[in-house]
N, C-alpha and C positions, 0 to 999 in steps of 0.2 A: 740889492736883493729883489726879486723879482714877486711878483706877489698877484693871486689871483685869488679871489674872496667869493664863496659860495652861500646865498643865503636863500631862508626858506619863507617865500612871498605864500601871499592868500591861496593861491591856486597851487600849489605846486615847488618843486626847485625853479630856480631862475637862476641862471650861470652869469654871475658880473666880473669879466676881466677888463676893463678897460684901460689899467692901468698901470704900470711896469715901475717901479719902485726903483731909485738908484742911491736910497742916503743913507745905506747899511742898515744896522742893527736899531731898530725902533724900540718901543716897548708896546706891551699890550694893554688899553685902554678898557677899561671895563665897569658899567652900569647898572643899576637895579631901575625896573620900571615898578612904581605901586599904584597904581588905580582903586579911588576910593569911590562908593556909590556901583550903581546899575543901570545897565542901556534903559533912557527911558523905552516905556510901551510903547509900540508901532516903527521903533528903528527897524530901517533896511538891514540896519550891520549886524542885530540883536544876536541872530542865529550865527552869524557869519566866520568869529571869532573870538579867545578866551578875550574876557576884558583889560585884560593887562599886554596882549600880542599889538604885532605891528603896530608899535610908537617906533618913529625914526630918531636918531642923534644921529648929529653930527656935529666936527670943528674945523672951522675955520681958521687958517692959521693968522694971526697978528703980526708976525715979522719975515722978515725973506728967509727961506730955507735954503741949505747949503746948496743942494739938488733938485732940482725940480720935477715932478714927473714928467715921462712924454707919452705921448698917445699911441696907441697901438691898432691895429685891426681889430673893429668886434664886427659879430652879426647884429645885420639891421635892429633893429630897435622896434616892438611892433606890439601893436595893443589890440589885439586878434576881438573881433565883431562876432563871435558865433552862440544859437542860440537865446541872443536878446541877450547875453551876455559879453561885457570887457573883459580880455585876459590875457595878462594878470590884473587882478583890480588894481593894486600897487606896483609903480611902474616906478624905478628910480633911475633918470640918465643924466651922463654930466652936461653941465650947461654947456650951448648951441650943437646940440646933437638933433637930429632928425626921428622922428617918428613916425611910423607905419601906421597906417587903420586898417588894417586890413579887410572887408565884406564879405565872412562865410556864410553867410546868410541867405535863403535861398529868395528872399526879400529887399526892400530898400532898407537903407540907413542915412541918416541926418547929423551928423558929429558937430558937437559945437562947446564951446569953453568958453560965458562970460564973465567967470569970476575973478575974482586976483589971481595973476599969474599970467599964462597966456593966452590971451584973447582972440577964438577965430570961430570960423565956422563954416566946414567945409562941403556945405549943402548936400543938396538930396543925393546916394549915389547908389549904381545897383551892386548885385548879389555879384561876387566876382569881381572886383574891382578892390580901388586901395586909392587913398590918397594921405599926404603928408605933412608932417609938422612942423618948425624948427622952433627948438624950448630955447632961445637966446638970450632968456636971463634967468639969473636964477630964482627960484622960487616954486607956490603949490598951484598947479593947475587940475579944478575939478571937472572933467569929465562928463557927459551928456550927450544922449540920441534926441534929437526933436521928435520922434513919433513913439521912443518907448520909453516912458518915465521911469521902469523898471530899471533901468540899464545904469551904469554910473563905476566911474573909475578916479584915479589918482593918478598926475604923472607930477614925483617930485624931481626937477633941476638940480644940480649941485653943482658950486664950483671949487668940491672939495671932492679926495677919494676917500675922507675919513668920515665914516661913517657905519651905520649899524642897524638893525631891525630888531625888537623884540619878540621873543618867542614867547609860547603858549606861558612861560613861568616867569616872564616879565626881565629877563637879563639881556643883555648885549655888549658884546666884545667887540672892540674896535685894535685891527692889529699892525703893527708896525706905524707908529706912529713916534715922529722924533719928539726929542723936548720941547717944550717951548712953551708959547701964551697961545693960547687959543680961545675961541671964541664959541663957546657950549650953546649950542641950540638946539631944542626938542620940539618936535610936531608928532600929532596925532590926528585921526579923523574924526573919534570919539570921546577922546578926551584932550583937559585941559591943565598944564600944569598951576599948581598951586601957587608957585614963587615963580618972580618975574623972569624973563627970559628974552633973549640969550644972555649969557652973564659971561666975564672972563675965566680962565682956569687957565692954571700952573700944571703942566706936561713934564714929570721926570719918572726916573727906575724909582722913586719912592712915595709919589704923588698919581700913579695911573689908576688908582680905585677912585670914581666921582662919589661913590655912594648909593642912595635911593634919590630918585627924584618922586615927586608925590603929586599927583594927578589928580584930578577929578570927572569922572565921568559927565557926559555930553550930550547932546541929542547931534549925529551926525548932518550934513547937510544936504545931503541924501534924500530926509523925510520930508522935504519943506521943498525943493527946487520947484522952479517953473521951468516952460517952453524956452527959447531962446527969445521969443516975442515978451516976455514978462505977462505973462498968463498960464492960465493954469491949464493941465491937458486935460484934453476933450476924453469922455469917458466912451470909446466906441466898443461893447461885447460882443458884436458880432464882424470884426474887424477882422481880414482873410491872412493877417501878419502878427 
């Protein structure tokens, strides 16, 4: 069964086909996100989303599946510079995929990532320009400009196609997904879940409801980053960018 999954990121639709399904008849996986608590005061994220939207799941599978997926053609992959803002701020590609930065900016940008996940930093570059990334394992890599501390994105890796976003009401469907053991892992930017993670679960036509998972609100990492030097940014107001 061929299968192309549309989901609705921070900005906007984001169209995710990357992947071409061939193990028949799946069932549908489906999640409750509940987020307890409030974005503390002075989160970047505060305004930005309901408290319960964009938590990721995904599973990992534990045994070889009959079929495997195969890759297909997508469009570039591209985490668009415009306005002193990333976009999409959540960016989800499968692992060793390449990634775009694109510079719509009529200014310089500085793109750098020193945190878990992948590590680079792809210096000063002008307005009109673009340089690239390759996410070659899987994991969260957070996002940063060296001159605009405002600015901050998310590219999550996967080396799965099962996976899901919650929306503004806290649900997420994960569809065509065969039987089996899997491997349940939750991320969030703003929150944390409650019970340990990732855990096993049992995949059948009578086991595809996980339940609620229970959260706890966070202070993103957002409100706290430094420069890529490990310093704090220089506070310029009369700065021509």
């Amino acid at each position: 069964m061929q299968r192309c999954a549309i989901y609705l990121m921070i900005f906007g639709w984001h169209i995710f086909c990357p992947i071409l399904t061939a193990w028949g008849q799946g069932v549908d996986v489906s999640v409750a996100i509940a987020v307890h608590g409030t974005k503390p005061p002075g989160d970047p994220l505060k305004e930005k989303a309901p408290v319960g939207s964009d938590v990721v799941v995904w599973l990992s599978p534990l045994q070889a599946l009959e079929s495997k997926p195969t890759a297909t053609a997508h469009p570039p992959y591209r985490l668009l510079q415009k306005d002193k803002q990333f976009t999409p701020h959540l960016l989800i590609v499968p692992t060793g995929t390449n990634v775009e930065f694109p510079n719509a900016d009529p200014f310089f940008h500085n793109v750098f990532s020193l945190f878990n996940g992948k590590r680079f930093d792809l210096g000063l570059y002008e307005s009109g320009s673009s340089r690239s990334v390759r996410f070659d394992r899987e994991g969260v890599s957070y996002i940063f400009c060296n001159i605009h501390p405002e600015m901050g994105a998310v590219v999550l890796s996967l080396s799965t196609p099962f996976y899901g976003v919650s929306g503004p009401n806290g649900t997420i469907g994960i569809h065509d997904v065969p039987s089996g053991r899997y491997r349940l892992n939750v991320w969030s930017e703003s929150a944390k879940p409650v019970e340990d993670f990732p855990r096993e679960v049992q995949i059948s036509a009578t086991t595809a409801n996980l339940g609620v998972i229970q959260m706890q609100a966070t202070s993103s990492i957002r409100g706290s980053h430094k420069n890529k030097f490990g310093e704090a940014y220089r506070d310029m107001p009369n700065k021509p960018y």
